[in-house]
VEXMIKOL-235695 format. One record per residue: chain; x, y, z of N, C-alpha, C, O, CB in turn; residue number from 0; residue in three letters. Coordinates in Angstrom, 3 decimals, padded with zeros to 6 digits, m for minus. Glycine has a CB too. Example, Ala and Ser with C-alpha at 12.3 -4.5 7.8 and 13.67 -1.06 7.14 Angstrom:
2
+--------+----------+----------+----------+----------+----------+----------+----------+----------+----------+----------+----------+----------+----------+----------+----------+-----+--------+
: chaine :   n.east :  n.north :     n.up :  ca.east : ca.north :    ca.up :   c.east :  c.north :     c.up :   o.east :  o.north :     o.up :  cb.east : cb.north :    cb.up : num : residu :
+--------+----------+----------+----------+----------+----------+----------+----------+----------+----------+----------+----------+----------+----------+----------+----------+-----+--------+
:      A :  013.190 : m005.690 :  007.800 :  012.300 : m004.500 :  007.800 :  013.200 : m003.300 :  007.800 :  014.236 : m003.319 :  008.465 :  011.308 : m004.473 :  009.046 :   0 :    ALA :
:      A :  012.850 : m002.250 :  007.080 :  013.670 : m001.060 :  007.140 :  012.900 :  000.030 :  007.870 :  013.409 :  001.138 :  008.039 :  014.084 : m000.598 :  005.725 :   1 :    SER :
+--------+----------+----------+----------+----------+----------+----------+----------+----------+----------+----------+----------+----------+----------+----------+----------+-----+--------+
END
This chain:
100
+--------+----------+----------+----------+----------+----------+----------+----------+----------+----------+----------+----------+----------+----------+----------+----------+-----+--------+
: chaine :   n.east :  n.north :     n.up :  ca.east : ca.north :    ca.up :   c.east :  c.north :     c.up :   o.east :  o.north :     o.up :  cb.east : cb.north :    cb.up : num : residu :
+--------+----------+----------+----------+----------+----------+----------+----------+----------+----------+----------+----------+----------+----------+----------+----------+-----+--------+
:      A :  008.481 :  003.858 :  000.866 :  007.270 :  003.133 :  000.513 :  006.104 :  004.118 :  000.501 :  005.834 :  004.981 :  001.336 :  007.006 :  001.959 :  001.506 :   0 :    UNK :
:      A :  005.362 :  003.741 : m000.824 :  004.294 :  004.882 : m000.673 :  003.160 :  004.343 : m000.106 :  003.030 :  003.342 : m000.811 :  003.875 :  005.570 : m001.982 :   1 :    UNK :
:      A :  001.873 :  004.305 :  001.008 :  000.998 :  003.870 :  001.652 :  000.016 :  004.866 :  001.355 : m000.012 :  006.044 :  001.709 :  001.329 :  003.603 :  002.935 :   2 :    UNK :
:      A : m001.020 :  004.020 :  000.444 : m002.634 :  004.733 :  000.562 : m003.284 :  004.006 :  001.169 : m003.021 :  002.804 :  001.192 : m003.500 :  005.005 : m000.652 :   3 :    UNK :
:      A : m004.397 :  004.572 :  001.882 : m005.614 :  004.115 :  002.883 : m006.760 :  004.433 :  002.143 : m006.810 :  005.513 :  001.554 : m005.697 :  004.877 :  004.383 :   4 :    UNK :
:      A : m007.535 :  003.768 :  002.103 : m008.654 :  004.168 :  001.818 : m009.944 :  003.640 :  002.461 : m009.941 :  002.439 :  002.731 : m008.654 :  004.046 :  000.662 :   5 :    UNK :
:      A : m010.968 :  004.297 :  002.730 : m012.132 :  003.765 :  003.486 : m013.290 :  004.640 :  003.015 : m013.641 :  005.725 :  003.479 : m011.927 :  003.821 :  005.122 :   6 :    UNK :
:      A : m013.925 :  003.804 :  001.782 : m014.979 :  003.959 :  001.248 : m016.616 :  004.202 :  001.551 : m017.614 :  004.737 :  001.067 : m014.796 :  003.220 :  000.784 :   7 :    UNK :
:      A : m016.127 :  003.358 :  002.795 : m017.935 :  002.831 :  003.198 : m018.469 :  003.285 :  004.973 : m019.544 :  003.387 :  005.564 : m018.022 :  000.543 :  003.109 :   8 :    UNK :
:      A : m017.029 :  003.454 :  005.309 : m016.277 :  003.656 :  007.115 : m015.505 :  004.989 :  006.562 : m014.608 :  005.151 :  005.734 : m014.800 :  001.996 :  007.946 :   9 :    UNK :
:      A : m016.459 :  006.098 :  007.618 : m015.497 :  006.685 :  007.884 : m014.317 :  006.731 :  009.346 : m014.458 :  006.704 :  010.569 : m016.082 :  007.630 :  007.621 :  10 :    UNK :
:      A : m013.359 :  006.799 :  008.563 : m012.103 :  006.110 :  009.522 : m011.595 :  007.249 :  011.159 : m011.025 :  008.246 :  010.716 : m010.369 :  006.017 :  008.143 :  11 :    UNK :
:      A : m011.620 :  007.269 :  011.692 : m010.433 :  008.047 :  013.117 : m009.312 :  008.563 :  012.843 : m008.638 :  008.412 :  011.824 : m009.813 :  007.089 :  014.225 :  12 :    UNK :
:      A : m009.076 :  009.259 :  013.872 : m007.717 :  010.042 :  014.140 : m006.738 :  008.387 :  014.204 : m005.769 :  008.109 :  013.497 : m007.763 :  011.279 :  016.016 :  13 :    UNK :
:      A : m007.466 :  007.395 :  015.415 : m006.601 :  006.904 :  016.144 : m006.157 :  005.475 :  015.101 : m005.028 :  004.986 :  015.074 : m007.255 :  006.683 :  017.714 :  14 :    UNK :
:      A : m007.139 :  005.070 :  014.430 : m007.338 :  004.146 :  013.620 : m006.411 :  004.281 :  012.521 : m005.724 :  003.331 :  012.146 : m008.608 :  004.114 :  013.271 :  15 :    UNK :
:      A : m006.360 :  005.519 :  011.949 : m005.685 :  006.103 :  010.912 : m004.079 :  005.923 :  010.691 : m003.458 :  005.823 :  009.632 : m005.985 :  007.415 :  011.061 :  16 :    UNK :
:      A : m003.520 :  005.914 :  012.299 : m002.208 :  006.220 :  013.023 : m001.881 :  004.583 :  013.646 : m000.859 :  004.258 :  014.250 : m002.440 :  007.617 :  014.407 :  17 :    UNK :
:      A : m003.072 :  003.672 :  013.303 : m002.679 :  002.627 :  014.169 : m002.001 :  001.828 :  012.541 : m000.916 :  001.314 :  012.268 : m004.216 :  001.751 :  015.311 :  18 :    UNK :
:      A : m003.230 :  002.057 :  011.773 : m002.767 :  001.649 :  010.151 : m001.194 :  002.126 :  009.736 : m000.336 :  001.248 :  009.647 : m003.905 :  002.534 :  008.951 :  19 :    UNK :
:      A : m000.978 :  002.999 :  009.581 : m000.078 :  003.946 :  009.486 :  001.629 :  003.041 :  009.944 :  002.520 :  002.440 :  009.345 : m000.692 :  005.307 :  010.601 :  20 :    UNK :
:      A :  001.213 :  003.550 :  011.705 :  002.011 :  002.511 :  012.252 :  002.658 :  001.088 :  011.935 :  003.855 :  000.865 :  012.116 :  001.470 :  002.338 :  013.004 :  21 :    UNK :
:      A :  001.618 :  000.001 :  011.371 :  001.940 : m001.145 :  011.155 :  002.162 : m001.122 :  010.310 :  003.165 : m001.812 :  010.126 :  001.436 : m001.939 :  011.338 :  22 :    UNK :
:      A :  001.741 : m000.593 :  009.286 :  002.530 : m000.893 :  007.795 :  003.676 : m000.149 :  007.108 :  004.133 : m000.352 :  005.983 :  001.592 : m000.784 :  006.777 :  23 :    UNK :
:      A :  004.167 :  001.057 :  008.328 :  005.366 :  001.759 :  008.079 :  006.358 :  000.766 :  008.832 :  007.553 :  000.825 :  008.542 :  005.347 :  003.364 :  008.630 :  24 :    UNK :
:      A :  005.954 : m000.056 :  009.696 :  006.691 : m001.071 :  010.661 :  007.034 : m002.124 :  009.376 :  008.133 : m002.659 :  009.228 :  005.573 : m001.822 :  012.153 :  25 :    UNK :
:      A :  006.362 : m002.234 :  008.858 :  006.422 : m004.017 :  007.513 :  007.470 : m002.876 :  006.640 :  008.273 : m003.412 :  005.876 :  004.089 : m004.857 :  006.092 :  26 :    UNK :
:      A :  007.493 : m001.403 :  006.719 :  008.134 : m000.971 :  005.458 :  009.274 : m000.857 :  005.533 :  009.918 : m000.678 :  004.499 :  007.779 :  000.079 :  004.947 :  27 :    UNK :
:      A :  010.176 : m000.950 :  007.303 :  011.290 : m000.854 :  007.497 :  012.158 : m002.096 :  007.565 :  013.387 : m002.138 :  007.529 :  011.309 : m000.181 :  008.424 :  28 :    UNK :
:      A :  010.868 : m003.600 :  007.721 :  011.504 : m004.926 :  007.704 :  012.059 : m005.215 :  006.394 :  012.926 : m006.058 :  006.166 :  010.556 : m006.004 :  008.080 :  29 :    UNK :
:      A :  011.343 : m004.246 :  005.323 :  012.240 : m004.597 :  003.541 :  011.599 : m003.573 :  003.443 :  010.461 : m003.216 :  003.746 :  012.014 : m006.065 :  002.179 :  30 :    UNK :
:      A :  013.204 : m002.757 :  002.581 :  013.013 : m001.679 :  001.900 :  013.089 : m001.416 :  000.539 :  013.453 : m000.394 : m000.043 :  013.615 : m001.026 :  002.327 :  31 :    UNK :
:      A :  012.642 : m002.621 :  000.058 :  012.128 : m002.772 : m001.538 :  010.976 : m002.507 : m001.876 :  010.678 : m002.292 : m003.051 :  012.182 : m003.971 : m002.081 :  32 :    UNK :
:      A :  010.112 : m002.478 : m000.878 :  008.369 : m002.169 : m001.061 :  008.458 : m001.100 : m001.694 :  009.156 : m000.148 : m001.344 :  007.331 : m001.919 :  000.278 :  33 :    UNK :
:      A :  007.469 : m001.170 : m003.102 :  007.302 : m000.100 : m003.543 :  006.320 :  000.675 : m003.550 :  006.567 :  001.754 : m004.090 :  007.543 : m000.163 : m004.328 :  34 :    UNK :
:      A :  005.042 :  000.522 : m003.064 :  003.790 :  000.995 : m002.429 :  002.726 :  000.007 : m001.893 :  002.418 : m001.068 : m002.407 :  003.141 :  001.800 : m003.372 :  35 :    UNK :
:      A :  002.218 :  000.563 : m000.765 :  000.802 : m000.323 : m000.396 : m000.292 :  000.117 : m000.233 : m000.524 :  001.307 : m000.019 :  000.767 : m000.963 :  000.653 :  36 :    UNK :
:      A : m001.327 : m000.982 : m000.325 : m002.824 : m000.201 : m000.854 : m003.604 : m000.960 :  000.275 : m003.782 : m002.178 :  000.262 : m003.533 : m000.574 : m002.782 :  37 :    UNK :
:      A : m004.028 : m000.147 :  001.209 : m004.948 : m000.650 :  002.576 : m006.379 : m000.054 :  001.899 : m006.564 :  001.067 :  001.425 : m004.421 :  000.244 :  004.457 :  38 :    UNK :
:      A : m007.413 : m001.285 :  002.024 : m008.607 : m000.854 :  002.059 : m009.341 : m000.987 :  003.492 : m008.849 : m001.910 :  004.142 : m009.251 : m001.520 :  001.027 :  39 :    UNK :
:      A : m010.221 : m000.418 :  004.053 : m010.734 : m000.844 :  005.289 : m012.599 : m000.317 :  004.494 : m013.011 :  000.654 :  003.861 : m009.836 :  000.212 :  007.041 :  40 :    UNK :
:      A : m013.254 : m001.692 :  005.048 : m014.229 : m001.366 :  004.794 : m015.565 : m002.176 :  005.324 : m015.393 : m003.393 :  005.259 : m014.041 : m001.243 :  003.650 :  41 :    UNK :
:      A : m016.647 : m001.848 :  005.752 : m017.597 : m002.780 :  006.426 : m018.241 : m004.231 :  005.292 : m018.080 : m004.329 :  004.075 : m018.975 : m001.644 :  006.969 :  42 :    UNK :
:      A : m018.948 : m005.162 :  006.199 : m018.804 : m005.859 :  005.659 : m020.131 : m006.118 :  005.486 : m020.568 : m005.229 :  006.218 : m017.994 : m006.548 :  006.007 :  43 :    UNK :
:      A : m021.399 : m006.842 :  004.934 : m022.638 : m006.663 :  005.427 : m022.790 : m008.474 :  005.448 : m022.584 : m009.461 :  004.742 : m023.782 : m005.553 :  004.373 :  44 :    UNK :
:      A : m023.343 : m008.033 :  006.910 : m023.293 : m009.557 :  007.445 : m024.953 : m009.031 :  008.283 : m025.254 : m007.948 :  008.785 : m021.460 : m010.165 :  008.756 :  45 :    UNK :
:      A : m025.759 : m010.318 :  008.144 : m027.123 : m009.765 :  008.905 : m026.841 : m010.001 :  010.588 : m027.260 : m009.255 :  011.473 : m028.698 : m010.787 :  008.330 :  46 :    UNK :
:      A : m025.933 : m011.368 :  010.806 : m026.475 : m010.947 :  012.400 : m025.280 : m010.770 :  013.611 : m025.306 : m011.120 :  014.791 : m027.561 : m012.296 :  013.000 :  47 :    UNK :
:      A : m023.851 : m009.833 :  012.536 : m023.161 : m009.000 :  013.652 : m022.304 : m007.850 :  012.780 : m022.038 : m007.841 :  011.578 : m022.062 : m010.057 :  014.712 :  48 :    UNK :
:      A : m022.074 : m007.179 :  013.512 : m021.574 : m006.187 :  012.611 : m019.670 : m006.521 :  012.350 : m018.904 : m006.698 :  013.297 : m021.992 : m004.519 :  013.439 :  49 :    UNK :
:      A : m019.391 : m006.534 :  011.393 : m018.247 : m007.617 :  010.699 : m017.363 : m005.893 :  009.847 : m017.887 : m005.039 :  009.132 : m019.310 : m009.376 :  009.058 :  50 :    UNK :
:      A : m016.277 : m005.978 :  010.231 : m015.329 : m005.067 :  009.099 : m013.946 : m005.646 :  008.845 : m013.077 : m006.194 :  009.523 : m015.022 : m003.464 :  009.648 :  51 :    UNK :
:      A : m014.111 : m005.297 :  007.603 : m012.802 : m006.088 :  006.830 : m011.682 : m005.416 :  006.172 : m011.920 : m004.326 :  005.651 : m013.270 : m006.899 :  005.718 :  52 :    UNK :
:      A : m010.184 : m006.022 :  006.099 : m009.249 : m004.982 :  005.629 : m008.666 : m005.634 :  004.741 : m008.702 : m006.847 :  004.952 : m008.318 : m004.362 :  006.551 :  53 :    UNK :
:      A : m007.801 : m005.129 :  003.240 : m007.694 : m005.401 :  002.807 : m006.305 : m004.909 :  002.362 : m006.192 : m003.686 :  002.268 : m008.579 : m005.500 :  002.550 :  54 :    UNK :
:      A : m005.231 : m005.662 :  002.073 : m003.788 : m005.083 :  001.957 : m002.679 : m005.245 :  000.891 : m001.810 : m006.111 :  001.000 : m003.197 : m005.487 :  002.977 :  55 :    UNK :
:      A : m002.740 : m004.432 : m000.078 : m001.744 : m005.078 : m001.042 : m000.625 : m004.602 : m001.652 : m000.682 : m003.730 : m002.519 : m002.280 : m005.429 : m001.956 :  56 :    UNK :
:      A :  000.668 : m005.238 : m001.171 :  002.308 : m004.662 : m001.212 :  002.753 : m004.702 : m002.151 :  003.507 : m005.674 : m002.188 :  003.315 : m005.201 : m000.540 :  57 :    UNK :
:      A :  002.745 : m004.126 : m003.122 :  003.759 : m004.438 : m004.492 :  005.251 : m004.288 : m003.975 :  005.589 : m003.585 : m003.022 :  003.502 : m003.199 : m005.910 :  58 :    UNK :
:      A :  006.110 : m005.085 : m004.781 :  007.507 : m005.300 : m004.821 :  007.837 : m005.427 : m006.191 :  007.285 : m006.280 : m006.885 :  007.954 : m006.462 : m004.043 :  59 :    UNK :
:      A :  008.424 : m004.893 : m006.499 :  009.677 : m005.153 : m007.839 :  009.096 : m006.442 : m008.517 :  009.775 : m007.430 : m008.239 :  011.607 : m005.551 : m007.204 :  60 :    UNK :
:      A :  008.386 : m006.615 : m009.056 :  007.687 : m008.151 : m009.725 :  007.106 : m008.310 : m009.302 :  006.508 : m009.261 : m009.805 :  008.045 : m009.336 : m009.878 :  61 :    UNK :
:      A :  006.589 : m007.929 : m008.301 :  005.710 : m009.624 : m007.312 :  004.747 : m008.255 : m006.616 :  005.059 : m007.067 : m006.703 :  007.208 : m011.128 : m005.474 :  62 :    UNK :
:      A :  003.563 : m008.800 : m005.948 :  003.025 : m008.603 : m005.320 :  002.255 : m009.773 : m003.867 :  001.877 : m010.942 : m003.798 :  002.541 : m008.033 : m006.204 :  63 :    UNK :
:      A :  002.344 : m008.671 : m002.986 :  001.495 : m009.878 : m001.744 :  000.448 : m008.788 : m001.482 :  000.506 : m007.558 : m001.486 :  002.552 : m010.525 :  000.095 :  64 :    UNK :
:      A : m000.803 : m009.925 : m001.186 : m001.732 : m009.735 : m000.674 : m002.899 : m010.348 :  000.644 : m002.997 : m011.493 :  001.084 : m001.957 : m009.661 : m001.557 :  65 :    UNK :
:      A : m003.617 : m009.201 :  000.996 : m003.950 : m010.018 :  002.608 : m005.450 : m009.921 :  002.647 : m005.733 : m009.245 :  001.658 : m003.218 : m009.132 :  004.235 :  66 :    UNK :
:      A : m006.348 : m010.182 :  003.155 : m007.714 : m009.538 :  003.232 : m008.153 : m010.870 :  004.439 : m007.993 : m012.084 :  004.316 : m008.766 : m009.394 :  001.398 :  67 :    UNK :
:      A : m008.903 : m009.877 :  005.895 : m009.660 : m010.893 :  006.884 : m010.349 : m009.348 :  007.449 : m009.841 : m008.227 :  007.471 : m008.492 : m012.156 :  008.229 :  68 :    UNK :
:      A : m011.884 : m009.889 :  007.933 : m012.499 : m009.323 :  008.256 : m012.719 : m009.605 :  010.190 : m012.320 : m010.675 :  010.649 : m013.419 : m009.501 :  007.221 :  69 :    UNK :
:      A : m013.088 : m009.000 :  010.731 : m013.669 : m009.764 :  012.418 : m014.652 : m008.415 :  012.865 : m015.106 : m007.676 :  011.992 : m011.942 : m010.112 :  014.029 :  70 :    UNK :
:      A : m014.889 : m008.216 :  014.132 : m015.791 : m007.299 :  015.034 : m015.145 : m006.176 :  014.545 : m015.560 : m005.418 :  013.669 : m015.800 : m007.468 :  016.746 :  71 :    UNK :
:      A : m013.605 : m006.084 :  015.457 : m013.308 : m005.006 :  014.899 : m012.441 : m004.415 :  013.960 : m011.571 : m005.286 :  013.951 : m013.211 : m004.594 :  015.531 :  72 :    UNK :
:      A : m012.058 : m003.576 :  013.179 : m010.385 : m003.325 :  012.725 : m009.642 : m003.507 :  013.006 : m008.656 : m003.827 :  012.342 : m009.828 : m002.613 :  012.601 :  73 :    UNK :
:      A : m009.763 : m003.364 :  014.439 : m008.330 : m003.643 :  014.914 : m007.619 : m005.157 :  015.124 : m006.435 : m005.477 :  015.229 : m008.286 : m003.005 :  016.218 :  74 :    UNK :
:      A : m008.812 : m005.913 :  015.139 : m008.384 : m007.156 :  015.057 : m007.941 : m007.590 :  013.638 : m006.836 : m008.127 :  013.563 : m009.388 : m007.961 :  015.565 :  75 :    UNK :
:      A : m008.758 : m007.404 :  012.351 : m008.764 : m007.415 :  011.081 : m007.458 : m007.160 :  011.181 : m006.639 : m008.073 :  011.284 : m009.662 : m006.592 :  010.299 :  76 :    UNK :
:      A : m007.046 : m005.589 :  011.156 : m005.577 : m005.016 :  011.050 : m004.631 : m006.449 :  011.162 : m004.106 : m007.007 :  010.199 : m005.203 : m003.762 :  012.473 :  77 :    UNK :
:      A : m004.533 : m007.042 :  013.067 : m003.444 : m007.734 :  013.386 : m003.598 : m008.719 :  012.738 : m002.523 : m009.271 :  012.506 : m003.187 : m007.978 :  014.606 :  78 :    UNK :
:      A : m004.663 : m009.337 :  012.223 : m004.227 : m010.806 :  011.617 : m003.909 : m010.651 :  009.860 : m003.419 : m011.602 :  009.252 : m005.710 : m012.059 :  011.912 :  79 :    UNK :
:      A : m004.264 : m009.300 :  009.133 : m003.966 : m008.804 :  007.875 : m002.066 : m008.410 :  007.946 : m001.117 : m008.554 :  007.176 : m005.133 : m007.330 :  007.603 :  80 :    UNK :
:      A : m002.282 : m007.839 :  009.388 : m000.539 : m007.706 :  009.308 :  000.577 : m009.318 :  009.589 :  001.656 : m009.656 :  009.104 : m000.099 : m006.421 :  010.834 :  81 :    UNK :
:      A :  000.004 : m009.717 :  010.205 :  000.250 : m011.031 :  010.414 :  000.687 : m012.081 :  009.225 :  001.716 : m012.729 :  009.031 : m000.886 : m011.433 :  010.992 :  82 :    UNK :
:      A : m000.489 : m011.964 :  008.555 : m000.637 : m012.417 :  007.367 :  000.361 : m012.158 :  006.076 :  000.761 : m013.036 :  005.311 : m001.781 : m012.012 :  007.150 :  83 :    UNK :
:      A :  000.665 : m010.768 :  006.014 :  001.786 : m010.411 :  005.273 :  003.209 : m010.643 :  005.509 :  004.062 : m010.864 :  004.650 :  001.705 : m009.315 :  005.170 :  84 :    UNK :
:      A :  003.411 : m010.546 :  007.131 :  004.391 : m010.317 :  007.310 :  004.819 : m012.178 :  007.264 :  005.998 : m012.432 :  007.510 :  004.528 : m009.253 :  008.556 :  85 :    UNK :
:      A :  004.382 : m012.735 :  007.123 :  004.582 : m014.152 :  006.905 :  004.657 : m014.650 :  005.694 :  005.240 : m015.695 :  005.408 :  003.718 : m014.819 :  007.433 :  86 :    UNK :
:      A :  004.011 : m013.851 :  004.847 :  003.919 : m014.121 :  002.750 :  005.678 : m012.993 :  002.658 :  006.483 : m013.460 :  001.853 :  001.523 : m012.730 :  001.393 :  87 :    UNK :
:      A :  006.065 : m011.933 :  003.268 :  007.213 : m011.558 :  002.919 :  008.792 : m012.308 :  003.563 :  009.899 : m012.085 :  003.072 :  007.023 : m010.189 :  003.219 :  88 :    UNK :
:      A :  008.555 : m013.092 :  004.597 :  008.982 : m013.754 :  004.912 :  009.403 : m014.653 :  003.988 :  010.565 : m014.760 :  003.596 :  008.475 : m013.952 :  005.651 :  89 :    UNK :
:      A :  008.512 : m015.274 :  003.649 :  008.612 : m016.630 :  002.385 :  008.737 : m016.017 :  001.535 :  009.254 : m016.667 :  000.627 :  007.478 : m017.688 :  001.992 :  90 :    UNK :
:      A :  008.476 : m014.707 :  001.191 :  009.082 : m013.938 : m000.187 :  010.428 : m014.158 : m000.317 :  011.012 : m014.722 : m001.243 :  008.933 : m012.347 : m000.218 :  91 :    UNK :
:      A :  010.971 : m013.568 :  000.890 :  012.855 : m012.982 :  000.757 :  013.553 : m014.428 :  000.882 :  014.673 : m014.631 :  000.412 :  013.617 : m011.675 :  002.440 :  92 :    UNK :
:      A :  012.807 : m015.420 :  001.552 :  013.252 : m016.571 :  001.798 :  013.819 : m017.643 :  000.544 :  014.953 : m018.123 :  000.539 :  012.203 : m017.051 :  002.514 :  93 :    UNK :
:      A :  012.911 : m017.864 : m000.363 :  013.073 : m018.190 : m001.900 :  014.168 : m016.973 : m002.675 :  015.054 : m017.416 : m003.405 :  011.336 : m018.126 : m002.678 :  94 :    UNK :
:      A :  014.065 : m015.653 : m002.499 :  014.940 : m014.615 : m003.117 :  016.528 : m015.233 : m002.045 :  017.631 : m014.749 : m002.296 :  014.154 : m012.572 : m002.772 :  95 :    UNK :
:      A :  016.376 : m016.174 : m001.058 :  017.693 : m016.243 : m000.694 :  018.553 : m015.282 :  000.044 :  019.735 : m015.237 :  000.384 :  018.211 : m016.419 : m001.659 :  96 :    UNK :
:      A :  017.036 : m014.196 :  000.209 :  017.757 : m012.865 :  001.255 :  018.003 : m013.033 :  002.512 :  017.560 : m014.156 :  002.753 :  016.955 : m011.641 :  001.431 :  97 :    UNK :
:      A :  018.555 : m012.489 :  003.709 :  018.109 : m012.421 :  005.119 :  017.291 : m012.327 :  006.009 :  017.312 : m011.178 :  006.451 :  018.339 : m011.992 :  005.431 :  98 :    UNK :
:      A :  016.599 : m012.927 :  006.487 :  015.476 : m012.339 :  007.201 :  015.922 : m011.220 :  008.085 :  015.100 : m010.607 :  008.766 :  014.761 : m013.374 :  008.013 :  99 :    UNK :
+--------+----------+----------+----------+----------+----------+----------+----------+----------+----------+----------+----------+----------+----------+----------+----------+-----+--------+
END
């Protein structure tokens, strides 16, 4: 699976970088049909808290899934964006009649 990051507006961490990394090389070993994913991480402009949002999108062989939630921090964004997918590929393979 090929994984680009990108962070346009945020510049991103060592640790942040490796936490991204992590979870979506984790979604890449649950199906190994993924054919690339496109993480955006980027702030959000909200006047009265500071809000960042991520944005995630898996192509597969036809189909694509996609995720996007913002909160305080990334790292929360991250878990409920990974969350989020890993529940749309679920119901992906599920209709394909595959195994979970």
């Amino acid at each position: 699976m090929q994984l680009n990051i990108e962070s346009p507006d945020v510049p991103i961490d060592d640790r942040l970088l490796k936490l991204v990394m992590n979870n979506f090389s984790h979604i890449g070993k649950m199906y190994d049909r993924i054919v690339k994913c496109q993480v955006i991480l980027k702030k959000v402009p909200d006047n009265h808290k500071k809000e960042f949002g991520i944005e995630a999108c898996l192509v597969l062989p036809g189909y694509s899934l996609f995720a996007e939630d913002k909160a305080v921090t990334f790292e929360i964004a991250l878990h409920k964006v990974i969350n989020n997918i890993i529940r749309q590929l679920r119901r992906y393979k599920s209709k394909r009649g595959e195994i979970w």
